[in-house]
Steps between C-alpha positions, in 0.01 A plus 500: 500500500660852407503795745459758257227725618293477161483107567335572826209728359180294473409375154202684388186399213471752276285744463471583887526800718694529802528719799748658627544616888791815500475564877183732591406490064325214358378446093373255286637527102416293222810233406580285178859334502402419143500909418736765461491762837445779239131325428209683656394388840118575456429245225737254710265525825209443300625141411617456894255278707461640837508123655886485414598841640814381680726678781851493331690768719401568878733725644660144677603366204635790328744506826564171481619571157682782581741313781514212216639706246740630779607172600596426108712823492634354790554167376680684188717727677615189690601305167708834373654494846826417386512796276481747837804282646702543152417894541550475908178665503285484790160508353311593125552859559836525604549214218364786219730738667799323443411435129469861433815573628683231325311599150616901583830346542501306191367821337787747623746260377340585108736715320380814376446514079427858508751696306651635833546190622752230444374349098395173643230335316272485797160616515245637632707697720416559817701849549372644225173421408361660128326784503311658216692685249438894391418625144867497444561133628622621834287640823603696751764322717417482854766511774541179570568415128736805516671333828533198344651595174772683722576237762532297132722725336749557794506129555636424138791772593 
């Protein structure tokens, strides 16, 4: 027997109409599993017979659910364990922490392709990202462009 949550839900005749309990709100709508959702509702409830109006979702079960579904992302952050010991993490967050710093590292070590930078072939680069053009091909250089340029000049002295 699976322990996917869909394999739990009752099995349902078609056409029927359930009701659903959403804490102090209650309804009744028209269902067909046969039917696209985007199918009208009214002409749905018309075929419904009021003798198989079933309860599918009491507030109960959709808690029930709820800690299920929890227990499976449970269950799956147990199996990936081994990645947080790889990492030396000490949870999922701190995990996704440490993988952002490695990919900023892995980024810094890019060499720049801009034509103040070193020629490499590399790209996109992440010092100098492109930035639209004026009528004349070029825009207005900012400082930091400026900066760079500089700090690449004086280092091929």
């Amino acid at each position: 027997m699976s322990d996917k949550l869909s394999d739990k839900m009752p099995e349902l005749p078609e056409p029927v109409a359930w009701h659903a309990e959403w804490d102090d709100t209650s309804e009744t709508m028209g269902w067909d599993q046969y039917h696209d959702a985007s199918d009208p509702l009214p002409e749905k409830w018309d075929e419904c017979d009021p003798d198989r109006v079933v309860s599918l979702f009491t507030a109960d079960q959709l808690h029930a659910y709820a800690r299920q579904y929890a227990q499976q992302w449970r269950d799956g952050y147990v199996l990936h364990k081994h990645l947080l010991t790889m990492l030396g993490a000490k949870d999922h967050v701190d995990a996704g922490r440490i993988i952002a710093e490695l990919h900023a590292q892995q980024l810094s070590l890019i060499t720049c392709a801009c034509p103040s930078g070193n020629g490499s072939l590399s790209w996109p680069c992440p010092v100098h990202p492109p930035a639209p053009a004026g009528d004349e091909g070029w825009d207005e250089p900012v400082e930091g462009q400026i900066d760079a340029a500089r700090a690449a000049r004086e280092g091929e002295k």
